[in-house]
Structure formats: structure tokens, C-alpha cells
Kinemage of the C-alpha trace (Angstrom):
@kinemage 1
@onewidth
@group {chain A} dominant
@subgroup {mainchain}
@vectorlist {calphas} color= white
{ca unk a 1} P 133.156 115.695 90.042
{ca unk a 2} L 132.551 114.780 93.771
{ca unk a 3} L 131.379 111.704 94.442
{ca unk a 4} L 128.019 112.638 97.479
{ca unk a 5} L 127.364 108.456 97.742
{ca unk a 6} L 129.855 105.521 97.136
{ca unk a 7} L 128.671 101.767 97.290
{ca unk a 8} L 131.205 99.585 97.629
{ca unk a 9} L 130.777 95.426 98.140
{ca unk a 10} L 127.646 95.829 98.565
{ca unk a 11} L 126.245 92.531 99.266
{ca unk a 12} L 122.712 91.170 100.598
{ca unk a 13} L 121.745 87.467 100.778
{ca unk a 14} L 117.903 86.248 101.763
{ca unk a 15} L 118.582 82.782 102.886
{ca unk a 16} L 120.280 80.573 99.865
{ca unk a 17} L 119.324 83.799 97.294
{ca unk a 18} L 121.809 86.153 96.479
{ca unk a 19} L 119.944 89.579 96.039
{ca unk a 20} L 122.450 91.798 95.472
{ca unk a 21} L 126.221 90.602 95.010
{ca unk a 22} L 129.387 92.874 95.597
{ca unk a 23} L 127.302 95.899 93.909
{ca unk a 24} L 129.747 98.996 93.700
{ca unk a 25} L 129.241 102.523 92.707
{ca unk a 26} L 129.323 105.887 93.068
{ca unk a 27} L 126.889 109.207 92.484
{ca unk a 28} L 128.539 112.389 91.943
{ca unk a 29} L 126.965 115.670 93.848
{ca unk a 30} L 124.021 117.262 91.474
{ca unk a 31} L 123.709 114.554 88.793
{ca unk a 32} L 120.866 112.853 88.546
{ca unk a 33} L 121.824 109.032 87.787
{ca unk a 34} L 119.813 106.277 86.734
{ca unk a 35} L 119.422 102.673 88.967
{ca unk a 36} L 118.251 100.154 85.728
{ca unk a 37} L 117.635 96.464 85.568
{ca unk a 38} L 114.988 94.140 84.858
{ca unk a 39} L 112.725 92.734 87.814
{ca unk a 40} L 114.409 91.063 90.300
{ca unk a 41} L 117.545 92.259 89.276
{ca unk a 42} L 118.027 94.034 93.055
{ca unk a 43} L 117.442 97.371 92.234
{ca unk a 44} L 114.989 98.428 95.012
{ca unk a 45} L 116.756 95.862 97.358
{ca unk a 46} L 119.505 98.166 96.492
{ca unk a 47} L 117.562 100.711 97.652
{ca unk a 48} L 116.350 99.817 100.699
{ca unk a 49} L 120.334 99.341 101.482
{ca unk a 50} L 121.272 102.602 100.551
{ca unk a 51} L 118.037 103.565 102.563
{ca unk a 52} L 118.582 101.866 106.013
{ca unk a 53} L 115.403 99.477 105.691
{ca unk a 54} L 117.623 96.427 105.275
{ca unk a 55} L 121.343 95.939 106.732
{ca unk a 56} L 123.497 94.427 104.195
{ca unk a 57} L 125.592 90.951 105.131
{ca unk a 58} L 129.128 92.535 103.502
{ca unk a 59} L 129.879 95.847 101.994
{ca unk a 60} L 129.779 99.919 102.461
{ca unk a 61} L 127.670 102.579 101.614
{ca unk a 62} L 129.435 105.827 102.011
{ca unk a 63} L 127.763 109.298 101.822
{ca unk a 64} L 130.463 112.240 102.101
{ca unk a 65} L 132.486 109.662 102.633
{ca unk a 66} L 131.197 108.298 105.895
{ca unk a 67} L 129.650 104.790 106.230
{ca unk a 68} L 126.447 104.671 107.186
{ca unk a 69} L 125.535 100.849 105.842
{ca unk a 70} L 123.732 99.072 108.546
{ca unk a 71} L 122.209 102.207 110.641
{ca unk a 72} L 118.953 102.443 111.160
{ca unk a 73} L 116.486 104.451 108.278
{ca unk a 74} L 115.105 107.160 110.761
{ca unk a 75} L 119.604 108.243 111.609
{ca unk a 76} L 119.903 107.892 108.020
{ca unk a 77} L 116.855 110.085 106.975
{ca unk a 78} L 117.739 112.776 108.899
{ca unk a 79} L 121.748 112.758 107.887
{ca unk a 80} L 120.803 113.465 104.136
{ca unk a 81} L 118.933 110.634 102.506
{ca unk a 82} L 115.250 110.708 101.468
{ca unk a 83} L 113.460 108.524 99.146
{ca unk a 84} L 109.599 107.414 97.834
{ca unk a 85} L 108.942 103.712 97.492
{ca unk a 86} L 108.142 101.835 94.921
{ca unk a 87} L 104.097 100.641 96.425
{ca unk a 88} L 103.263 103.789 98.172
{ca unk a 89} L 103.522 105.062 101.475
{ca unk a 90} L 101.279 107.662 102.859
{ca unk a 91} L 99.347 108.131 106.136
{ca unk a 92} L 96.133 107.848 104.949
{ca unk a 93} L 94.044 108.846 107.908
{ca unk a 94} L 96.366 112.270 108.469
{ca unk a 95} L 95.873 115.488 106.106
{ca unk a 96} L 98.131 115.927 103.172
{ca unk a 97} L 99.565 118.543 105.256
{ca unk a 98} L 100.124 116.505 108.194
{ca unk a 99} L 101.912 114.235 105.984
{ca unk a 100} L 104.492 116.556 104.889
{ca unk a 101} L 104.900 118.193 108.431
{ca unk a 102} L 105.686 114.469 109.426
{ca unk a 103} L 108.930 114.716 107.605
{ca unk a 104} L 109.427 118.511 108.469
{ca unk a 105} L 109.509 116.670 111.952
{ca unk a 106} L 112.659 114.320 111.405
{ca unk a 107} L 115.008 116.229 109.352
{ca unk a 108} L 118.151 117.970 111.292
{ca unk a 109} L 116.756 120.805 111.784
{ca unk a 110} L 113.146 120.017 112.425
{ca unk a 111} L 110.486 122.711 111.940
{ca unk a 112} L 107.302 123.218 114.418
{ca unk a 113} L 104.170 124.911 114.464
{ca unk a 114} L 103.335 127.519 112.252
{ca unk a 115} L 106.703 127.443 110.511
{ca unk a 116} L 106.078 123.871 110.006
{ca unk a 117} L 103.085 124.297 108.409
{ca unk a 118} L 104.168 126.973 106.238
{ca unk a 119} L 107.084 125.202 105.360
{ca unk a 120} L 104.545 122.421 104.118
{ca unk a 121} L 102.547 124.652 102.224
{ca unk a 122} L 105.605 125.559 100.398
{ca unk a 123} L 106.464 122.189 99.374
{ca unk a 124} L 102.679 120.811 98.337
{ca unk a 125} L 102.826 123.894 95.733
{ca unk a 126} L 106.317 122.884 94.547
{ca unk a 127} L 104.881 119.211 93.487
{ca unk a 128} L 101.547 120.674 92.310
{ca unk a 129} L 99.223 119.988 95.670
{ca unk a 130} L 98.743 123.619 96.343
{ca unk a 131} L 95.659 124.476 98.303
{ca unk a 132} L 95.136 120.550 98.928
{ca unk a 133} L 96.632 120.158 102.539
{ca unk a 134} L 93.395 120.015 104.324
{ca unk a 135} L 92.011 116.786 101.950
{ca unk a 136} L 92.942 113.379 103.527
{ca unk a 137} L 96.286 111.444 102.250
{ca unk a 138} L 93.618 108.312 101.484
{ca unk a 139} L 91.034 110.579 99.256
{ca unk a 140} L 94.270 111.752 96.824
{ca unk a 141} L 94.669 109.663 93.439
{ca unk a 142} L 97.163 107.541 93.165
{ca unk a 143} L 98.989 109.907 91.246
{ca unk a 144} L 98.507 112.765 93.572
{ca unk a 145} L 99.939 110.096 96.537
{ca unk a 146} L 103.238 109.966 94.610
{ca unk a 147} L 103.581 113.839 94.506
{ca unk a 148} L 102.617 113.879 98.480
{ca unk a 149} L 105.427 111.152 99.376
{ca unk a 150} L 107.984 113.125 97.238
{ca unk a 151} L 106.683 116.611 99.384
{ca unk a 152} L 107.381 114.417 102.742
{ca unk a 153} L 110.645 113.343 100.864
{ca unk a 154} L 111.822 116.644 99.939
{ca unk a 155} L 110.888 117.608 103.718
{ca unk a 156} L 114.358 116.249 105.162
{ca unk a 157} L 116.108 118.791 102.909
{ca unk a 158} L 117.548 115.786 101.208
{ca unk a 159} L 121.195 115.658 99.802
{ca unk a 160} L 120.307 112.916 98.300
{ca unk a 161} L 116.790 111.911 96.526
{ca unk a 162} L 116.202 107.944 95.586
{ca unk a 163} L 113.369 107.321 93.708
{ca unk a 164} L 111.558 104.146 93.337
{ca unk a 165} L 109.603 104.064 89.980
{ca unk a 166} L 108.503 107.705 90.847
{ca unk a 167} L 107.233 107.824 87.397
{ca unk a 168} L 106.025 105.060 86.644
{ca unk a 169} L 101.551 104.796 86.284
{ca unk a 170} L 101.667 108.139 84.639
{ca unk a 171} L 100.063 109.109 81.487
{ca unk a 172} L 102.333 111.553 78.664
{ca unk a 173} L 101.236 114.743 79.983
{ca unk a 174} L 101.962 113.686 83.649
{ca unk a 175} L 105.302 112.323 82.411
{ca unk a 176} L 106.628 115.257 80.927
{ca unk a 177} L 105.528 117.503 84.254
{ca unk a 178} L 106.909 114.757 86.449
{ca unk a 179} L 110.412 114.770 84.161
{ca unk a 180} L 110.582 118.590 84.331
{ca unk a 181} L 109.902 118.405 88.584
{ca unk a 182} L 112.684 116.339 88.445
{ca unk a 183} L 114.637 118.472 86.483
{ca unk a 184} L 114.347 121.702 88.579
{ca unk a 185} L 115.100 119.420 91.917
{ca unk a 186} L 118.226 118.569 90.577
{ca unk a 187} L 118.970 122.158 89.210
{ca unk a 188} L 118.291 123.250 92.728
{ca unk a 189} L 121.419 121.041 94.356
{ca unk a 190} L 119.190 117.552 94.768
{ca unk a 191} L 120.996 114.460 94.126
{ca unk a 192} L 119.101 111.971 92.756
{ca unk a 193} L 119.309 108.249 92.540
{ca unk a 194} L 116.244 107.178 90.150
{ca unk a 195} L 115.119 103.200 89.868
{ca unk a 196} L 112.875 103.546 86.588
{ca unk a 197} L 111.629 101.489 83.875
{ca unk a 198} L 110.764 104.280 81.490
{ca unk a 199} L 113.564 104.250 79.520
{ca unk a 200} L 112.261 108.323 77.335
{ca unk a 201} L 112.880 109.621 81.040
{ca unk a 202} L 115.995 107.968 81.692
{ca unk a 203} L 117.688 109.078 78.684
{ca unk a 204} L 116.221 113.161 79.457
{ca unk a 205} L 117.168 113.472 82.520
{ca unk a 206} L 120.525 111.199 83.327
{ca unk a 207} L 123.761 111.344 81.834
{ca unk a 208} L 125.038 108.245 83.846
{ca unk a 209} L 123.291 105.213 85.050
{ca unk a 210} L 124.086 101.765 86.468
{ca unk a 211} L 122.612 98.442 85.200
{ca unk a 212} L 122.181 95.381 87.237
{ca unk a 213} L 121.587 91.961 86.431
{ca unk a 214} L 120.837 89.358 88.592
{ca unk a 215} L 122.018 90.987 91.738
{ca unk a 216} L 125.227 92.637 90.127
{ca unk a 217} L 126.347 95.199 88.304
{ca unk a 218} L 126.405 94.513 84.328
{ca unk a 219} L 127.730 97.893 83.159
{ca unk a 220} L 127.870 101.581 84.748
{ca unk a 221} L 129.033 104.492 83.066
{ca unk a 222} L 127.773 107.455 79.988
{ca unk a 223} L 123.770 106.456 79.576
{ca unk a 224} L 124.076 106.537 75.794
{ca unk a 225} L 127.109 103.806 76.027
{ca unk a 226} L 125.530 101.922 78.782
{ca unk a 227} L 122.266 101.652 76.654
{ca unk a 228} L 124.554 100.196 73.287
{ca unk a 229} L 126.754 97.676 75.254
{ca unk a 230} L 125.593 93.998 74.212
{ca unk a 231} L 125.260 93.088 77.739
{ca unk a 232} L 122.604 95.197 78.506
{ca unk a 233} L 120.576 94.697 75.424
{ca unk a 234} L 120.839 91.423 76.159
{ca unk a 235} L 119.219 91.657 79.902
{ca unk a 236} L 117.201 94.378 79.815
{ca unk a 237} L 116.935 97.145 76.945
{ca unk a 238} L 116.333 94.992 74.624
{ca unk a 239} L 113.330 94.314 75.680
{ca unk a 240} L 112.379 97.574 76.114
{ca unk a 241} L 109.756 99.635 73.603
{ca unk a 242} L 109.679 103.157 75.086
């Protein structure tokens, strides 16, 4: 398979704390791969690497092979990286339609007007806010906020999708809709990088993942194997009831 993003030395430091340390790996075009780890282990910091938010100290993050560690997140957004956060983000005092047109606005190709708004449309239905892009970002459940940042996600026409606890907060029902979503992105060429704690989702929709520990990487490789190795039970699955 062909590796789409490649993280190399990845290393961030906050003062005399080591966040993430010499992190490497890679996530193959169309696979949907899993970022695990307890708290703290670096995971979003990770992220937010990957993401442009923060600039690592050492390292490379490559996506089709160029590195693009260090530029800014709007230059990375708009050359193939989207992503939800872990709190969040929406403008609450713009529509639910305004929202997504917002990231209609910075992909490479950016879409205006009516086509914009069409092209929003479109996207609300695809994550189940259909007929909702009139209603205010800040009247939306918190539920319905998740699906509305992954709409403005999938806006940039993403090659790559990271998601920050996307799933977490939501009940069975919600689960299994938000594990199928998830499903038919990737089916439709999506990459996906998912942080996530529910380990029932993990093990449905990624056939790889990557655990950290303490700011490196403790094991990457099959999920199945990953999940079995003594090292991770130790640090993280072990603990784990789902």
C-alpha cells in the first residue's frame, strides 16, 4: 500500500516536558488507522502537529511525500488535511450553513455563492443535518456540533481526515450511525487518522493503529496484535472495559 502521511522524529517539548518524543509512522491511502494511548500520552499533541496548530522542535511530517511540519494550519488545510477537535469548535453566532460554507471557503478550489451553498447542503445531509442550515451553530446539541465540525471538515475535500474523539459522548445508537459515517467516508477515498478511546469502534473500523505511551510510540502495527502485546495492556488496554 501507499503510504498518503509519514511521521518521522517527530518530536515536541513544552518547556522541561517532553510531549511527544521521536514519534514515527506512517498511514497508508484509504485505511482508516487508529491514534491510541492513555491521557497525556500525546495523542492530540500529535495531532495538532500533523495539523499545523503547533510546530514541532525536531522531526517531519510528510504527506505525498512532501514536508509540511512547521507550516501554518490554514496552508496545511487547504493542501489536504482536515480534522475536528477534541473540545469543539463551531461558530456559534453563524448558521449551520454558514459554518460549512466557511470551509467550502479555504479548500483549493474554493466554492462561492450559490454553489457554495449547495455544496453545503450536500454535506449537512451526508452527516445527518439535512434541512438544519438555517438553525444557529450555538442552538445544535452537542452531538449535532460534532456532525457540523465534521461537515466543515469534509468541506476541504480532505485527503486526509484526523479525528479527535469524534465519537466519543455518544450513546449505542449514535455510535453505531457515527461508526457506519465513518465507514462510508473511508469507502469513498477518505483517509482517516482517528484519536479514540472507544476501543468496540476501534476494533470495527481499523485494521492498523499506533499506541503511544508517554510521548512515544509503544507498538504500531495489525490492531488485533497491537491490542495482545504486553506493553499495551500494560499502559492502556488493560484498563479498558468496552
Amino acid at each position: 500500500m501507499t503510504a498518503l502521511l509519514e511521521v518521522s522524529g517527530l518530536t515536541k517539548r513544552f518547556g522541561g516536558l517532553v510531549a511527544v518524543r521521536e514519534a514515527a509512522f506512517s498511514v497508508n491511502e484509504g485505511e482508516v488507522m487508529g491514534l491510541l494511548g492513555p491521557n497525556g500520552s500525546g495523542k492530540t499533541t500529535t495531532m495538532n502537529l500533523i495539523s499545523g496548530s503547533l510546530k514541532p522542535d525536531t522531526g517531519s511530517v510528510r504527506l505525498e511525500g512532501r514536508d509540511i511540519a512547521g507550516r501554518r494550519p490554514h496552508a496545511i488545510a487547504r493542501g489536504g488535511i482536515a480534522r475536528t477537535f477534541q473540545l469543539v469548535r463551531v461558530i456559534d453566532d453563524m448558521s449551520v450553513r454558514e459554518n460549512v460554507i466557511s470551509g467550502l471557503a479555504f479548500r483549493e478550489n474554493p466554492l462561492w455563492g450559490v454553489s457554495a451553498n449547495v455544496e453545503a447542503e450536500k454535506l449537512l445531509a451526508r452527516v445527518g443535518l439535512g434541512g438544519r442550515g438555517g438553525v444557529f451553530a450555538a442552538e445544535l446539541t452537542y452531538v449535532d456540533q460534532k456532525r457540523l465540525e465534521l461537515a466543515r471538515a469534509l468541506a476541504l475535500s480532505p485527503r486526509l481526515l484526523l479525528l479527535d474523539e469524534w465519537l466519543a459522548g455518544l450513546n449505542a445508537t449514535e455510535l453505531d450511525g457515527g461508526i457506519d459515517l465513518i465507514h462510508s467516508l473511508a469507502n469513498e477515498g477518505v483517509t482517516i487518522l482517528m484519536v479514540e478511546h472507544v476501543m468496540s469502534a476501534i476494533r470495527r473500523l481499523c485494521s492498523r493503529c499506533v499506541v503511544m505511551n508517554a510521548g512515544a510510540v509503544i507498538a504500531a502495527g495489525e490492531t488485533a496484535a497491537v491490542m495482545a502485546e504486553p506493553a499495551v495492556i500494560s499502559a492502556y488496554l488493560g484498563d479498558e472495559d468496552d
